[in-house]
C-alpha positions as CSV (number, residue, x, y, z in Angstrom):
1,X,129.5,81.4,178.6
2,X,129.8,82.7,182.5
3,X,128.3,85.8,182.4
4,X,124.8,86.0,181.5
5,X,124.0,88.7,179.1
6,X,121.4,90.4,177.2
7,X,120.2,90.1,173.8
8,X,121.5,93.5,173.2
9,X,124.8,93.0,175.0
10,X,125.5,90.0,173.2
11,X,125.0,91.5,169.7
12,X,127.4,94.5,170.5
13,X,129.6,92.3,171.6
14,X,130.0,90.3,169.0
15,X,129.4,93.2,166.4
16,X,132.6,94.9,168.5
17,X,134.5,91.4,168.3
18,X,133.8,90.8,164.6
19,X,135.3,94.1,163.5
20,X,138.5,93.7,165.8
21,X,139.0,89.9,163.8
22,X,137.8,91.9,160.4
23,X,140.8,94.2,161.2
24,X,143.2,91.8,161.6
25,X,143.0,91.1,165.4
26,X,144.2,88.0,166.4
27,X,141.8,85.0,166.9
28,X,141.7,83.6,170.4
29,X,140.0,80.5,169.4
30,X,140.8,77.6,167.5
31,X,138.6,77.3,164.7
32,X,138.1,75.2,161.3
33,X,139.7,77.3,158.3
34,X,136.7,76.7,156.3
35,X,135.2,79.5,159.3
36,X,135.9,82.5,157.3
37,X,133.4,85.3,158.6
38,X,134.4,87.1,161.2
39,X,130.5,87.1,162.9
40,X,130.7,83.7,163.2
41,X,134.3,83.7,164.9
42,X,133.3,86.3,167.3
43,X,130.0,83.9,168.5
44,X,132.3,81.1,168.6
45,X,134.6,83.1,171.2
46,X,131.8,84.1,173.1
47,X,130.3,80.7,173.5
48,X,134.1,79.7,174.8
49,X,134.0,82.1,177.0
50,X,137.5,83.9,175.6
51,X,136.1,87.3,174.2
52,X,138.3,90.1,175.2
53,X,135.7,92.3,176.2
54,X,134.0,93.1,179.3
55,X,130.4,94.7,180.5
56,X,130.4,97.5,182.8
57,X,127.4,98.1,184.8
58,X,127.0,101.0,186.7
């Protein structure tokens, strides 16, 4: 992961993340099919750094 981020950034992020691959968003990650819940996909793709989601700070 590149970007250092909060606890609370990190858990909307993946919260965000797992409900985008619990509605049928495509997975940017390979991962073993055995994987089925969509938290642990989204941490997965946050430790590889792919998460389609960015942090705004203002």
């Amino acid at each position: 992961m590149s970007a250092k981020y909060t606890r609370f950034e990190k858990a909307r992020i993946i919260g965000a993340r797992a409900l985008q691959i619990s509605m049928g968003a495509p997975v940017l990650v390979d991962y073993p099919k055995d994987l089925i819940d969509p938290i642990d996909i989204a941490m997965l793709e946050l430790d590889q750094d792919m998460v389609p989601i960015s942090v705004k700070y203002e």
